[in-house]
C-alpha positions as CSV (number, residue, x, y, z in Angstrom):
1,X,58.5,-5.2,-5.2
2,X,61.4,-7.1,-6.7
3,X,64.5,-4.7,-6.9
4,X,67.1,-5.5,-9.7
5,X,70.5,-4.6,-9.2
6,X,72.2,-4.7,-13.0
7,X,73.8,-2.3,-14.5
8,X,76.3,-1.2,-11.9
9,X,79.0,-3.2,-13.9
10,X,78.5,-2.2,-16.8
11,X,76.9,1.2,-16.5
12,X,73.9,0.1,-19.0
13,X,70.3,1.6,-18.0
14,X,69.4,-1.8,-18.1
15,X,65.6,-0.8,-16.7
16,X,64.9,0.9,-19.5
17,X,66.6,-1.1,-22.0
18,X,64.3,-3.8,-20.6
19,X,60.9,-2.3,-21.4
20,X,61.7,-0.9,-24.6
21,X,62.0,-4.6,-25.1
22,X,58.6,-5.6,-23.3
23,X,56.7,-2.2,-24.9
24,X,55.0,-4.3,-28.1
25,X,53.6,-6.1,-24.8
26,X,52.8,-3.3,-23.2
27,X,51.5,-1.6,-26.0
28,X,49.2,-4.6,-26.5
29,X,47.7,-4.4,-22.4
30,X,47.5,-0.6,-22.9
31,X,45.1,-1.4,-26.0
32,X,43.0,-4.1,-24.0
33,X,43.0,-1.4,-20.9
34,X,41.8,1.6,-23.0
35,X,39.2,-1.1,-24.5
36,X,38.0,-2.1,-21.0
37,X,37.4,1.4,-19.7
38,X,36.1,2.2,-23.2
39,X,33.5,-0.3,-22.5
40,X,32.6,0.6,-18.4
41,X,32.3,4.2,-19.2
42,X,29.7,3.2,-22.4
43,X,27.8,0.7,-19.4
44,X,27.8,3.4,-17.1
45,X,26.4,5.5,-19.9
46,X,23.7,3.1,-20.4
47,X,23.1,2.6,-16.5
48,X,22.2,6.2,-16.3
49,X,19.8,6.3,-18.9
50,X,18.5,3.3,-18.1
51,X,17.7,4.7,-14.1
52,X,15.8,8.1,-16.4
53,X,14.2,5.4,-17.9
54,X,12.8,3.5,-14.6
55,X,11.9,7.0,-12.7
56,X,9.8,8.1,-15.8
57,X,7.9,4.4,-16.4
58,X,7.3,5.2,-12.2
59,X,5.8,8.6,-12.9
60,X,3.6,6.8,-15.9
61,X,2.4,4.3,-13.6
62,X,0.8,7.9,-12.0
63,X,-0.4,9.1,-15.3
64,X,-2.1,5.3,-16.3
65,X,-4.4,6.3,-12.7
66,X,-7.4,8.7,-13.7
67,X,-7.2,10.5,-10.6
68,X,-4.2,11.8,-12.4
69,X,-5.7,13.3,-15.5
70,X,-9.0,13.3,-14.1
71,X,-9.6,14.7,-10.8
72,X,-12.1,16.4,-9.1
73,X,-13.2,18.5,-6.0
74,X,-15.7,17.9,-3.6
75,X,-17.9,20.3,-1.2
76,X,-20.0,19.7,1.2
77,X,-22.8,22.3,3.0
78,X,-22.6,21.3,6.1
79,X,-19.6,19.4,7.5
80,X,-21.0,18.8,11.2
81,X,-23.4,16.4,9.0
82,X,-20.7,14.9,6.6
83,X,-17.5,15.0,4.8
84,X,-17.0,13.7,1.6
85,X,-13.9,13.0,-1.0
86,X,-14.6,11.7,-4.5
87,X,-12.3,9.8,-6.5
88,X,-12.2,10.3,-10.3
89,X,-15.1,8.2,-11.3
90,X,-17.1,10.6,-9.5
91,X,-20.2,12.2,-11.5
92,X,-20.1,15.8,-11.2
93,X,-23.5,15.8,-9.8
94,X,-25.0,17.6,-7.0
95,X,-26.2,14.8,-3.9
96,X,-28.4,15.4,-1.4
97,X,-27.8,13.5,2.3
98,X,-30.0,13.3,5.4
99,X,-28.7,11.1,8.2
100,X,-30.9,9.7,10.9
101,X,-28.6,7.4,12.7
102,X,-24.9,7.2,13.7
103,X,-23.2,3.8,13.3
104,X,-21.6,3.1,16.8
105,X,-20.2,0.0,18.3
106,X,-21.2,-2.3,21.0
107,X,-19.8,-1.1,24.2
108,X,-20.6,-1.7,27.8
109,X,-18.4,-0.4,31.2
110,X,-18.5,-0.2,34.5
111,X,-21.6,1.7,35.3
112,X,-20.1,2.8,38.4
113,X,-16.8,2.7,40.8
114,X,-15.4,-0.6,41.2
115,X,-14.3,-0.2,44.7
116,X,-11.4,-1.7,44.3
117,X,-8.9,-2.1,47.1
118,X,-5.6,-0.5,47.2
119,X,-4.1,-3.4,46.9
120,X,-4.6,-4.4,43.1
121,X,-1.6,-7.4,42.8
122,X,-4.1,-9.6,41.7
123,X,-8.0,-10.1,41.1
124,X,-8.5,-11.4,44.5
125,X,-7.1,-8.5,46.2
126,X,-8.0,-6.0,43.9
127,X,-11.9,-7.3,44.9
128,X,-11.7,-8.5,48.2
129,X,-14.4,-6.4,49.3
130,X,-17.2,-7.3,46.0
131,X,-20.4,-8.8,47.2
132,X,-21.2,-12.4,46.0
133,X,-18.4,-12.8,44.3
134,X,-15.6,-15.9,44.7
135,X,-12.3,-15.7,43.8
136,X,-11.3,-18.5,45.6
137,X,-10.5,-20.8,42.7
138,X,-10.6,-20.4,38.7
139,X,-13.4,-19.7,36.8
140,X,-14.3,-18.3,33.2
141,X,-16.1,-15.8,31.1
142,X,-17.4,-16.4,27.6
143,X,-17.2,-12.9,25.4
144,X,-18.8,-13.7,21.9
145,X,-18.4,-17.2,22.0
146,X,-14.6,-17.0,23.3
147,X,-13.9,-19.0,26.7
148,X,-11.6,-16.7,29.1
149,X,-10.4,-17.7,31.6
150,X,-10.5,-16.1,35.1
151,X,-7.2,-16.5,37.2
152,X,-8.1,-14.5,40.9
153,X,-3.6,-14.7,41.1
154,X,-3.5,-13.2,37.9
155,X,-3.5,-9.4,38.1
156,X,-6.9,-7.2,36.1
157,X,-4.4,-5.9,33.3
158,X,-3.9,-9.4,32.7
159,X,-7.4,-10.1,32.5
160,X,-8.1,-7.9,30.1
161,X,-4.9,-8.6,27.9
162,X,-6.5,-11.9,27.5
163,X,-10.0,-10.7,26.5
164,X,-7.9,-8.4,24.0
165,X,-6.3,-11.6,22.3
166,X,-8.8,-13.9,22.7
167,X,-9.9,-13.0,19.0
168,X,-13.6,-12.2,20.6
169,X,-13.7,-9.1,18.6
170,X,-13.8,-6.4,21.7
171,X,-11.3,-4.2,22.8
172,X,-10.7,-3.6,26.7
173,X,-9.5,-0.8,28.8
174,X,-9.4,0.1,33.0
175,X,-9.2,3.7,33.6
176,X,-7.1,4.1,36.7
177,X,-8.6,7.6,37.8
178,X,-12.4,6.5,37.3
179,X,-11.7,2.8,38.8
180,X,-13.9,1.4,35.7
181,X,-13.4,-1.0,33.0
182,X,-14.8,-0.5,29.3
183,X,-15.5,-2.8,26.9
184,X,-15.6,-1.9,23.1
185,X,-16.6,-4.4,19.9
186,X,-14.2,-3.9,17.2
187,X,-16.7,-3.5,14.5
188,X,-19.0,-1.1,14.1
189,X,-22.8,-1.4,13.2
190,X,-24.9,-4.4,14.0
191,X,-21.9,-6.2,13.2
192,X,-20.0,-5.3,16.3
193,X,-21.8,-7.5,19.5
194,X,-20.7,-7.7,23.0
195,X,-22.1,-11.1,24.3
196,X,-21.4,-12.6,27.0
197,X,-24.2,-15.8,26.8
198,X,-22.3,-19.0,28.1
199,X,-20.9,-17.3,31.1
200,X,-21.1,-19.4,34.1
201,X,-22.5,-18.0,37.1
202,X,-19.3,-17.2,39.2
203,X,-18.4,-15.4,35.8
204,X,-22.1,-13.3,35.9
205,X,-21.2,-12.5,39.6
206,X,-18.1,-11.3,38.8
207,X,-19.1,-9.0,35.7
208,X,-22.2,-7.5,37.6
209,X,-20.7,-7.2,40.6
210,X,-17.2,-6.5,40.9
211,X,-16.7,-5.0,37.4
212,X,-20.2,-3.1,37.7
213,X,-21.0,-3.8,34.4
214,X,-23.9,-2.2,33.7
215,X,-24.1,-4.1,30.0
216,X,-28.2,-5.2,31.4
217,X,-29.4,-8.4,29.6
218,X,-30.4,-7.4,26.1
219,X,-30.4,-9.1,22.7
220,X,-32.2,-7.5,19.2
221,X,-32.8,-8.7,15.7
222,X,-29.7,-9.9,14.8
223,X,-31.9,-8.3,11.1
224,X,-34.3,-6.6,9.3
225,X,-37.8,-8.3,10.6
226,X,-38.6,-7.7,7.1
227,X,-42.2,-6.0,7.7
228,X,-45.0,-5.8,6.2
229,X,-48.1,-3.0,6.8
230,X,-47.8,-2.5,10.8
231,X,-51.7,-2.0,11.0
232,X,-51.4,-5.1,13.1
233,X,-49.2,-8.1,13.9
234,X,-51.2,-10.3,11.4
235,X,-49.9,-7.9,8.6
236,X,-46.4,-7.0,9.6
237,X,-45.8,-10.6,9.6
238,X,-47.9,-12.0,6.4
239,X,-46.9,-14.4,4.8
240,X,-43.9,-15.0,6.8
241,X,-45.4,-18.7,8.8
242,X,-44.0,-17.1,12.4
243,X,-47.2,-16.5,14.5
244,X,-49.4,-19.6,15.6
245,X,-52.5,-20.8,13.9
246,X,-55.3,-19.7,15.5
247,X,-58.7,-21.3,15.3
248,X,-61.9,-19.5,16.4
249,X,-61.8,-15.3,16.8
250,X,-59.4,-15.2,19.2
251,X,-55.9,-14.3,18.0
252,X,-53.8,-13.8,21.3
253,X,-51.1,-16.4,22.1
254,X,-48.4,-16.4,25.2
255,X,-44.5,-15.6,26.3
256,X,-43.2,-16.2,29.4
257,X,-40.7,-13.7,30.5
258,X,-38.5,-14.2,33.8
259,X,-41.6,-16.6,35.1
260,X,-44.1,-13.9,34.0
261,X,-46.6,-15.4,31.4
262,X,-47.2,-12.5,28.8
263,X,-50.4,-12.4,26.4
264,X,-49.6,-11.1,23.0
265,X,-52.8,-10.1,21.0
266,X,-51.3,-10.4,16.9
267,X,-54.9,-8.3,16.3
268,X,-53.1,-5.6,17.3
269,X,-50.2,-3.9,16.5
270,X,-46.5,-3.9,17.3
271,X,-46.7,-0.9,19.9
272,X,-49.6,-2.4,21.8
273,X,-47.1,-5.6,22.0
274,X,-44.5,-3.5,23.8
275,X,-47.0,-1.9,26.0
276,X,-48.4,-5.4,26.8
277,X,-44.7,-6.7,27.4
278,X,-43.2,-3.0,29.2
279,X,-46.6,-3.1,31.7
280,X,-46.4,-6.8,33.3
281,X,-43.5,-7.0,36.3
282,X,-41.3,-9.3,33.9
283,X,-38.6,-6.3,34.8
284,X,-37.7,-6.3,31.2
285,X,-37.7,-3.3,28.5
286,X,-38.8,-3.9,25.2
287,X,-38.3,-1.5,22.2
288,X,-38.9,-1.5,18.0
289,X,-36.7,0.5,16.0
290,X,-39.3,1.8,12.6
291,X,-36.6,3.3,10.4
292,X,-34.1,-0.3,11.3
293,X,-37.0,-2.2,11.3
294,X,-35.6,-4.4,14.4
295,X,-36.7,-5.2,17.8
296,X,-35.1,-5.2,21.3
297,X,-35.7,-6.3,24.9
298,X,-33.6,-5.3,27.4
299,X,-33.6,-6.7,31.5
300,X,-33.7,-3.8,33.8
301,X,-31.0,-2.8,36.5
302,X,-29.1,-6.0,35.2
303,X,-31.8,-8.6,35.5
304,X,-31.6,-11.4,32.8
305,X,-33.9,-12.0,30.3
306,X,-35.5,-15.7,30.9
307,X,-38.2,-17.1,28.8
308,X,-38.4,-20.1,30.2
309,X,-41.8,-22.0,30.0
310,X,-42.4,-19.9,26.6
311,X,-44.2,-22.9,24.5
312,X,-42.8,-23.6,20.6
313,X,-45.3,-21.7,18.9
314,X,-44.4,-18.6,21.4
315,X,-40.3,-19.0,21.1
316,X,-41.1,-19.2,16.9
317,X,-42.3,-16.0,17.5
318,X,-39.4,-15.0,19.3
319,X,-37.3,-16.4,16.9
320,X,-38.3,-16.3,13.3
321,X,-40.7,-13.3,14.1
322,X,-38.6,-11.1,16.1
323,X,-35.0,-12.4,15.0
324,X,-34.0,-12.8,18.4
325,X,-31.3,-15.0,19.2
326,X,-32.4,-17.1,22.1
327,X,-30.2,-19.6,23.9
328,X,-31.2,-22.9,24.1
329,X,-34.4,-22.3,23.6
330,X,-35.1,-20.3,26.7
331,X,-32.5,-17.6,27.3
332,X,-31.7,-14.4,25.4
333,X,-28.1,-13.9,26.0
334,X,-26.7,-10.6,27.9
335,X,-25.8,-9.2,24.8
336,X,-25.1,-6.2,23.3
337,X,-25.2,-4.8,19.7
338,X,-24.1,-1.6,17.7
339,X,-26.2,0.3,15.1
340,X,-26.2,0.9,11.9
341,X,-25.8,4.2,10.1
342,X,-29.1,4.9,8.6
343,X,-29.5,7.4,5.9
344,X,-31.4,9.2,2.8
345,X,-29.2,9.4,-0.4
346,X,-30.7,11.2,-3.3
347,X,-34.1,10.3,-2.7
348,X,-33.4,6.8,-1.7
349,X,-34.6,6.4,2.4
350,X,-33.4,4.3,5.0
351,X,-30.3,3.2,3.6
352,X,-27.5,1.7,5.9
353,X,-23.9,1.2,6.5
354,X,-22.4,-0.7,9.0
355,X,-19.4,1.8,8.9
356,X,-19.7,5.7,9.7
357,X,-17.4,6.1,6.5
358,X,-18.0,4.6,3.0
359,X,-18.2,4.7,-0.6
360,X,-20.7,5.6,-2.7
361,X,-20.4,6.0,-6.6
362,X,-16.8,7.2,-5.8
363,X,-17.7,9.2,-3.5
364,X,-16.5,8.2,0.1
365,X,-18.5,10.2,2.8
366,X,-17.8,10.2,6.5
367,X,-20.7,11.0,8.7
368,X,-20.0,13.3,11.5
369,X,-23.5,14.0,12.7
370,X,-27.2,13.8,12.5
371,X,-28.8,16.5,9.8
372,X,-29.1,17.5,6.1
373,X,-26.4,18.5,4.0
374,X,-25.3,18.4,0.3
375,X,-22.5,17.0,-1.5
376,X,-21.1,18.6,-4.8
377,X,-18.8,17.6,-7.6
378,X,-16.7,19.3,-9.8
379,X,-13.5,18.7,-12.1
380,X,-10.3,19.8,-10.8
381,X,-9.4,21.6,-13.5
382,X,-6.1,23.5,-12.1
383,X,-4.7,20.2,-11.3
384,X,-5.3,18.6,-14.2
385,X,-3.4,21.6,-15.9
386,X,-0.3,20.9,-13.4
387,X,-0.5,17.3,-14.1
388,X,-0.2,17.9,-18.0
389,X,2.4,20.4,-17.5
390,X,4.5,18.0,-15.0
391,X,3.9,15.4,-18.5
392,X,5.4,17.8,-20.7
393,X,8.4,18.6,-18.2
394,X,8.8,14.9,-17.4
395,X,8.6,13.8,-21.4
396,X,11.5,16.4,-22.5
397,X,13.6,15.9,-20.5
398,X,14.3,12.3,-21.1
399,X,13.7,12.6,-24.8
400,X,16.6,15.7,-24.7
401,X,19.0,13.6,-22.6
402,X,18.4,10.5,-25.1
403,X,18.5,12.5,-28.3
404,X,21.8,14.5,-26.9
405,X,23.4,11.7,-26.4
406,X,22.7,9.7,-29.8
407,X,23.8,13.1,-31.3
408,X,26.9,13.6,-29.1
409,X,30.2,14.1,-30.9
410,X,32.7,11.3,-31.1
411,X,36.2,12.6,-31.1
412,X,38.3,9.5,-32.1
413,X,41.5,9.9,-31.3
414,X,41.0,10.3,-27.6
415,X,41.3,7.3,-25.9
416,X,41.2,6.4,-22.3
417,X,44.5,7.5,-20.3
418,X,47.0,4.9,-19.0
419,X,48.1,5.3,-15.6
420,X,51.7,6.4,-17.2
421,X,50.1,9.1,-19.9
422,X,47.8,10.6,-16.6
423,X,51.0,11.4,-14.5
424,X,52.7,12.9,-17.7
425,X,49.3,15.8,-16.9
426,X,47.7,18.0,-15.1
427,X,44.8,17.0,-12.9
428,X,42.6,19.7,-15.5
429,X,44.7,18.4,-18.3
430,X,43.4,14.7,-17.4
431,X,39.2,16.0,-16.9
432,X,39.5,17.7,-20.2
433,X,41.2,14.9,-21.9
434,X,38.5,12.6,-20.5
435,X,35.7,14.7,-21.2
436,X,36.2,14.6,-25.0
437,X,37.5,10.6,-24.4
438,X,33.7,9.8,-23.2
439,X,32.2,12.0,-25.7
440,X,29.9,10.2,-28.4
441,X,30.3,6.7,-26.5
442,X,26.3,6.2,-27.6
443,X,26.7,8.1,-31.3
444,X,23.9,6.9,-33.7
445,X,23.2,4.1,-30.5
446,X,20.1,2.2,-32.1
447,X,18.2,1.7,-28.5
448,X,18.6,5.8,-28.1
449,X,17.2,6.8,-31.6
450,X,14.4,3.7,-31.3
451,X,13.4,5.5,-28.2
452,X,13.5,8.7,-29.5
453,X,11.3,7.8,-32.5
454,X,8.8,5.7,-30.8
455,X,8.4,8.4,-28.0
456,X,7.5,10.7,-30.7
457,X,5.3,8.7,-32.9
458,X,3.2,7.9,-29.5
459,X,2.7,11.8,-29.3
460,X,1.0,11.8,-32.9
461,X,-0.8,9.1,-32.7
462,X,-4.5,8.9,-32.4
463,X,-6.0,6.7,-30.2
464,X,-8.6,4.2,-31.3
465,X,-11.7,3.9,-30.0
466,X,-12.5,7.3,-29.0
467,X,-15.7,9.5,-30.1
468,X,-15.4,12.9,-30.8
469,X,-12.9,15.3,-32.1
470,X,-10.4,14.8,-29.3
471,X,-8.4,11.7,-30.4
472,X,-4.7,12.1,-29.7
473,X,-2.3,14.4,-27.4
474,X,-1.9,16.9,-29.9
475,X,-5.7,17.8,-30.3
476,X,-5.6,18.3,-26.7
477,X,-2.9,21.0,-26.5
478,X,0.2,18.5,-26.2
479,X,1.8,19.0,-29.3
480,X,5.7,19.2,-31.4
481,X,7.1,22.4,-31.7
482,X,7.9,23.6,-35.0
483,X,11.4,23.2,-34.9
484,X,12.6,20.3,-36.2
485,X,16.1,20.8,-34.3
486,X,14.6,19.9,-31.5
487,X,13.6,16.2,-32.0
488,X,10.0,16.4,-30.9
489,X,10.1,18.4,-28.0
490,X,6.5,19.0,-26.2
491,X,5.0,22.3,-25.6
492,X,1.4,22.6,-23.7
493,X,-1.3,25.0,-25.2
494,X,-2.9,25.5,-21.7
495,X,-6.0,27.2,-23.0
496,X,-6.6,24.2,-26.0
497,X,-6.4,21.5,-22.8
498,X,-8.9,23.6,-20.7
499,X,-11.7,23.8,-23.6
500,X,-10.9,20.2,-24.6
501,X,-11.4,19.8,-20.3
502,X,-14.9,21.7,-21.1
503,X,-16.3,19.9,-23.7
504,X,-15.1,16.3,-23.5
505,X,-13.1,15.4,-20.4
506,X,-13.7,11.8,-20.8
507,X,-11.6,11.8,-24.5
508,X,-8.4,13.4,-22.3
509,X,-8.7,10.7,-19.5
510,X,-8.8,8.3,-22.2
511,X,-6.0,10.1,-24.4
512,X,-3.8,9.6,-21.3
513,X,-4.9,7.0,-18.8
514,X,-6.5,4.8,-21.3
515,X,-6.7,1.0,-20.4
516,X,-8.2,-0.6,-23.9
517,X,-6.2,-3.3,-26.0
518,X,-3.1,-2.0,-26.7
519,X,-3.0,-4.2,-30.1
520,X,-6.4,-2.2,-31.5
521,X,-4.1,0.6,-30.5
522,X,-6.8,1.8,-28.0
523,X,-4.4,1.9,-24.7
524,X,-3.7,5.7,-23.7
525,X,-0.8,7.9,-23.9
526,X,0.4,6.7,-20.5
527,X,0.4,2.9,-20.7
528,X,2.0,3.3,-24.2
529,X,4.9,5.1,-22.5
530,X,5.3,2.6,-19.9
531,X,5.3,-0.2,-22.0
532,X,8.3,1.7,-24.3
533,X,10.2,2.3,-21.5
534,X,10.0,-1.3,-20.2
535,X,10.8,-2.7,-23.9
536,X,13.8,-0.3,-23.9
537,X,14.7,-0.7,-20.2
538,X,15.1,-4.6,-21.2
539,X,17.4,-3.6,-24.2
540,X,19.5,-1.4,-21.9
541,X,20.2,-4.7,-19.4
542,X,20.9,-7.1,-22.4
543,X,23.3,-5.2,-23.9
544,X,24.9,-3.7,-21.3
545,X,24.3,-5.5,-18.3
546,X,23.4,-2.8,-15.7
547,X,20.9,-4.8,-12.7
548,X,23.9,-5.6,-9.9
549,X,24.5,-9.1,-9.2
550,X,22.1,-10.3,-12.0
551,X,23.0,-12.7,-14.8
552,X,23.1,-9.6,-17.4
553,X,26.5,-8.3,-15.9
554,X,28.1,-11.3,-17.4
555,X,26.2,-12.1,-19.9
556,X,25.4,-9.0,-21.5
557,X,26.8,-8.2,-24.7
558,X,29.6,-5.1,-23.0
559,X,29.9,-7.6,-19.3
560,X,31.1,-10.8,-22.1
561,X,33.6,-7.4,-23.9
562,X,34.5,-6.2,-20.2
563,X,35.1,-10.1,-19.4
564,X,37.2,-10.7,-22.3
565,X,39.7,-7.5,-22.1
566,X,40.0,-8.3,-18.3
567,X,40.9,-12.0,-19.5
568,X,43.3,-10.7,-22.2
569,X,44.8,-8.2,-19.7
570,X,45.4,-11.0,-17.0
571,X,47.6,-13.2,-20.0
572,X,49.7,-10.3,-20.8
573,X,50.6,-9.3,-17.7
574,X,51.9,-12.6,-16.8
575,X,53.7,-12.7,-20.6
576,X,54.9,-8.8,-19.6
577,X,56.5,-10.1,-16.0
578,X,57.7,-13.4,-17.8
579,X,59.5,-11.5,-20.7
580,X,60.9,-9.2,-18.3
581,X,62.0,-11.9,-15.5
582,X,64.6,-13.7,-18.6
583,X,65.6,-9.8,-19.7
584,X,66.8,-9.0,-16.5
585,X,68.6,-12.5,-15.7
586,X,70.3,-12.3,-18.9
587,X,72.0,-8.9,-18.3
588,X,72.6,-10.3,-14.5
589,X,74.7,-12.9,-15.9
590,X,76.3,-10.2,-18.1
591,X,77.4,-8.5,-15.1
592,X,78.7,-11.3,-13.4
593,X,80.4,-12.0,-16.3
594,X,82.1,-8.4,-16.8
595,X,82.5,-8.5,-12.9
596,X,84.8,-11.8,-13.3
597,X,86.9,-10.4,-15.8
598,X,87.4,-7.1,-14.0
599,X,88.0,-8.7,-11.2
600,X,90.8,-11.0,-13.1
601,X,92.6,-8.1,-14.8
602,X,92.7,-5.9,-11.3
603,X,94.6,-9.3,-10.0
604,X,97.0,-9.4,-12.9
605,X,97.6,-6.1,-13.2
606,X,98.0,-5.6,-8.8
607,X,100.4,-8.4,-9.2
608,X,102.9,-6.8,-11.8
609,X,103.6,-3.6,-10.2
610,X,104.0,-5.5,-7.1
């Protein structure tokens, strides 16, 4: 701060002398100032009512959802059978459920203690002791078509962190306690395989005998065989070219299992297959699931499944009969498979899902057991009430802020305070002075009473396309009050709503959450809002510029005001400190002056009486 020493000469309040001189300046920033902060409080104004704005467009994204308006309950008999939810496109029906089968996943584990050493570094030590089994160099595993790699210096929890990521599907775990590794498919249903077909034989070794996997070799339809009448195999599988041509009355052909050759007689049915296939000394275990309509053979106490020597008519069979996916030919992979759910729904049998829990009809049901049970709907009718009543809340109090304000008083002759007419107050002297100064800043403000309006008009008016008495918000119970004071306040008639609920609940989803052509004028209440409120919200940021760090808060019709007043508040005060600067150097050369000549008249005066 520049200090000015004038005035001690002559004894003139030169300070003050020099800004009555400056005050048409002054006079002329104070203006610009008051203008400025005229102009921020009327954006902040408009910021707040555009953030009302923004939280009630959020809350009609809610209302444009029919769960919203329309939601319902759903019960179930028996829970240890099935849980159920239903979504709002839900038929308030009654269902009827039986299920027969659990969807699981593929799994396989240890099927007994490892053994493993104390010593579990790595693989090598960890199995020092497995039979058969060389960890002298590397060797790998294939898991669904993945190649793993098998590092006996590499540790087991490493080993299975690279099953985990190898994108194979399967999910691997080693309990500590029990000394067993499990293996788990990721999917459920038939879906979710565990396959280990293209493992090399150190690889086999090392799964069957140090991990005691006890996974057997096993491979079934990979889908429905698609059956026809099971009186024999002849008419299961009519029509479908998989068994051989057979000449003369003989109808048996041959399968080699594990060396074993097999005679099949297709005269005769499926079960007499398996008993034909279970009795020889293949040491295999073959199975037909009716209700999944899929077969499955499975190698006994690990041994594989070979059917080598199986001419082509016998692996077409195999192949195209049976759905069985062989390996080059020959080999059925040791392979594992989930199940399928399998279920009755309403009368419809044997349905499936590869997932314990999915959707029907919007109805999502989560099977928790085998058994019957049933499933009922039923409108929510409570919550619909709460919803509405949350509407009317929601819708008032942003229509009262907005009218309020657009009716607000203006008092015109307060202004904004200086800095200099604040300190000539009290600190309550300057919040009531302020109070009335931002009073009425959005008087008349067109956005406000276009909001106001079109709110209201929404209310009344019908929506097209809907059959029926129940057409708009009013006919439902959401109506004005008669008191035209209040600028189209809501009230809810709870009873009206539940009766229109009764007799036509699709009308009130559609009054509210309706999704037709807003230009046929067929869009609900909701999406009507929400569109208003983005219209206005848009209005808000061009003319006042209230999204930080966008291009609005310059370019907006009060950021280009704010811009300018700060501009012509910038020029003055330099032209305030300029005037000011030559003031105060003219009366310091006035001093100097009448310094000189008292300074003279002392000397002359000193020298005469001397």
């Amino acid at each position: 701060m520049t200090v000015r020493n004038v005035g001690l000469v002559s004894g003139m309040d030169v300070e003050n002398i020099v800004k009555s001189m400056v005050q048409p300046y002054q006079d002329r920033y104070d203006k610009e100032y008051k203008n400025k902060t005229t102009a921020e409080w009327k954006k902040d104004e408009y910021k707040t009512i555009y953030t009302k704005e923004a939280e009630f467009r959020a809350k009609m994204t809610e209302y444009k959802l029919s769960a919203t308006v329309s939601p319902v309950n759903s019960n179930t008999s028996n829970k240890e059978v099935v849980t159920a939810k239903a979504n709002s496109d839900a038929l308030n029906v009654p269902h009827t459920l039986k299920v027969k089968q659990l969807a699981k996943a593929a799994s396989v584990g240890s099927s007994e203690k490892m053994a493993s050493a104390e010593n579990k570094t790595t693989l090598k030590t960890q199995f020092a002791n497995a039979t058969d089994v060389s960890l002298s160099s590397e060797f790998s595993i294939t898991v669904n078509g993945k190649e793993i790699k098998v590092d006996p210096t590499a540790s087991l929890n490493q080993l299975l962190s690279n099953i985990n990521s190898a994108g194979a599907g399967v999910k691997t775990t080693y309990d500590v306690t029990m000394d067993r590794v499990f293996l788990i498919s990721e999917k459920t249903g038939s879906e979710g395989v565990i396959d280990f077909t293209g493992t090399s034989d150190a690889g086999m070794k090392f799964l069957t005998n140090a991990l005691k996997m006890n996974y057997n070799y096993q491979d079934s339809s990979s889908e429905k065989l698609g059956s026809g009448t099971k009186t024999t195999l002849l008419t299961q599988f009519a029509g479908k070219d998989v068994l051989p041509e057979f000449t003369g009355d003989s109808k048996t052909f041959k399968i080699s299992i594990n060396g074993k050759e097999i005679t099949l007689d297709a005269s005769k049915n499926m079960q007499n297959m398996l008993s034909t296939i279970n009795g020889s000394d293949a040491g295999v275990t073959a199975s037909y699931d009716e209700v999944a309509d899929t077969f499955t053979i499975v190698g006994k106490d690990g041994k594989k499944v070979d059917f080598t020597g199986t001419d082509a008519a016998g692996l077409k069979f195999l192949k195209q009969g049976l759905k069985l996916g062989t390996d080059g030919g020959d080999k059925l992979p040791a392979r594992t498979q989930g199940q399928n759910a399998i279920f009755d729904l309403d009368g419809v049998t044997d349905l499936e899902q590869a997932s314990n829990s999915f959707s029907i009809a919007g109805i999502t049901y989560n099977l928790t057991g085998l058994g019957e049970a049933n499933v009922t709907v039923e409108q929510d009718v409570d919550k619909i009430v709460a919803n509405m009543k949350s509407f009317v809340e929601l819708y008032n109090s942003l229509l009262t802020y907005t009218t309020d304000k657009a009716n607000e008083t203006k008092y015109r002759t307060y202004k904004p305070l200086t800095e200099d007419e604040e300190s000539k107050l009290s600190e309550t002297q300057v919040e009531k002075w302020e109070k009335l100064a931002k009073s009425g800043l959005l008087k008349n403000d067109d956005i406000l009473t276009g909001l106001t309006s079109s709110m209201r008009n929404i209310m009344i008016t019908s929506i097209e396309g809907i059959d029926g008495k129940y057409k708009n918000a009013a006919a439902i119970g959401i109506s004005t009050g008669s008191n035209w004071k209040e600028g189209g306040k809501l009230y809810l008639d709870e009873d009206k709503l539940k009766t229109a609920l009764a007799e036509d609940p699709t009308a009130v989803a559609k009054i509210f959450s309706g999704t037709g052509d807003k230009k046929e004028g067929r869009a609900g209440v909701a999406a009507k809002l929400y569109d208003l409120m983005t219209s206005s919200m848009e209005k808000i940021d061009d003319k006042a510029g209230v999204l930080q760090y966008s291009s609005t808060e310059v370019t907006s019709i009060l950021g280009k005001q704010i811009n300018s007043y700060k501009n012509k508040m910038t020029l003055l005060e330099k032209q305030i400190s300029t005037k000011e600067d030559y003031y105060y150097k003219q009366y310091a050369q006035m001093e100097k002056a009448l310094q000189k000549i008292q300074n003279q008249t002392s000397s002359l005066f000193g020298g005469t009486s001397s």
